[in-house]
Backbone bond lengths (Angstrom), bond angles and torsions (degrees), N, CA, C in turn:
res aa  C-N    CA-C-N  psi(-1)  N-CA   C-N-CA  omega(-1)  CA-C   N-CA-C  phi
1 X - - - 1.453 - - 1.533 108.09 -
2 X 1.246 128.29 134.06 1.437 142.68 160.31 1.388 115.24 -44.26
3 X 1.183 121.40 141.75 1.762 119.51 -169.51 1.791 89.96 -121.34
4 X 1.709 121.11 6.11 1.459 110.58 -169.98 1.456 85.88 -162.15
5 X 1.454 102.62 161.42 1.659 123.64 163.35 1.091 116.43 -81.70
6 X 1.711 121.54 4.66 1.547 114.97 -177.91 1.519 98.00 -112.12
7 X 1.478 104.16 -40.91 1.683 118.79 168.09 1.999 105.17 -36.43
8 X 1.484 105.98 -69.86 1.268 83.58 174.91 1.176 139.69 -111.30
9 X 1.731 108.70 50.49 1.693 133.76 150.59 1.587 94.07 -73.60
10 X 1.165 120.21 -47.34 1.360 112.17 -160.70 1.637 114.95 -91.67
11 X 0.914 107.37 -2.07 1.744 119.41 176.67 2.032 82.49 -89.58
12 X 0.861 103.57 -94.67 1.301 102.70 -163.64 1.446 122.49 -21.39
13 X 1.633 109.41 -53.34 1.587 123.03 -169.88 2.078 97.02 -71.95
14 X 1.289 101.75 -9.13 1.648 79.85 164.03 1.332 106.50 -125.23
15 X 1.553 132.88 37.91 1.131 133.46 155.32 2.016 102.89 -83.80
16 X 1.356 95.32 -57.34 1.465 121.23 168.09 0.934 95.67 -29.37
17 X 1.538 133.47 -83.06 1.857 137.03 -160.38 1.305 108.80 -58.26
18 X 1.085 145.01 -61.89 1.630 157.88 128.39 1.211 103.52 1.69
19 X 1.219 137.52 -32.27 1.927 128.96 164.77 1.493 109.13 -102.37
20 X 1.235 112.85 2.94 1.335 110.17 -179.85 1.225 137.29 96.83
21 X 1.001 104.01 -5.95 1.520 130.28 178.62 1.475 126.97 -84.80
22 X 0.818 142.98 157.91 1.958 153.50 -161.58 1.439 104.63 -122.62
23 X 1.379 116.43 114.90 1.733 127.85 155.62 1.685 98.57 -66.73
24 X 1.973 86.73 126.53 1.386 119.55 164.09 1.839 103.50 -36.41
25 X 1.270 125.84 154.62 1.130 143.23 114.09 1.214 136.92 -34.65
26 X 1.417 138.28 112.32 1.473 115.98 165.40 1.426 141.84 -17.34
27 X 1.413 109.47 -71.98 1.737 95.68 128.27 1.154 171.63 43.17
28 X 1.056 99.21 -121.72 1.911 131.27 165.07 1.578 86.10 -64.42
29 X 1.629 142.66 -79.10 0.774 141.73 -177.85 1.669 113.91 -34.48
30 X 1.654 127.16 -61.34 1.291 117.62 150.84 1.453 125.79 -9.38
31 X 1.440 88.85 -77.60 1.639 105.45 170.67 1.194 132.09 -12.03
32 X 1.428 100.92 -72.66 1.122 113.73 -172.75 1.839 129.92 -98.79
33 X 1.216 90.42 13.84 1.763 103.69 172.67 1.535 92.71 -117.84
34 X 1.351 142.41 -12.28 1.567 144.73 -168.28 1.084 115.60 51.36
35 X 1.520 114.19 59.10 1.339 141.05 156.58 1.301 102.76 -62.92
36 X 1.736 99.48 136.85 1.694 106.50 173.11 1.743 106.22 -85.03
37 X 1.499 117.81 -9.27 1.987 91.59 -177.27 1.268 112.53 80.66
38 X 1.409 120.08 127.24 1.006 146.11 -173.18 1.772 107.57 -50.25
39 X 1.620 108.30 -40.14 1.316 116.85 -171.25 1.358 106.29 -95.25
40 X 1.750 128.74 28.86 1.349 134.95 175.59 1.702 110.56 -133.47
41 X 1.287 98.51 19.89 1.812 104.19 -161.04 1.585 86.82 -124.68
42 X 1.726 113.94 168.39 1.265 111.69 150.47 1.311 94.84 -125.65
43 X 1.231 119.87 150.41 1.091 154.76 -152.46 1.839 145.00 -150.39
């Protein structure tokens, strides 16, 4: 079990690399859920 939210960013993102695969971008991640972005919100 993870003792942090960064602990398991980083468990995961090297399960991900280890199959071969590439972690989204902030971004790309935006992107692709159709997130409006920090610079499309008021806030």
């Amino acid at each position: 079990m993870a003792k942090s939210n960064a602990e398991q960013v980083s468990k995961i993102r090297g399960i991900i690399e280890a199959l071969g695969q590439t972690v989204a971008t902030p971004a790309e991640a935006r992107a692709r859920l159709a997130l409006k972005g920090t610079d499309n919100v008021r806030f």
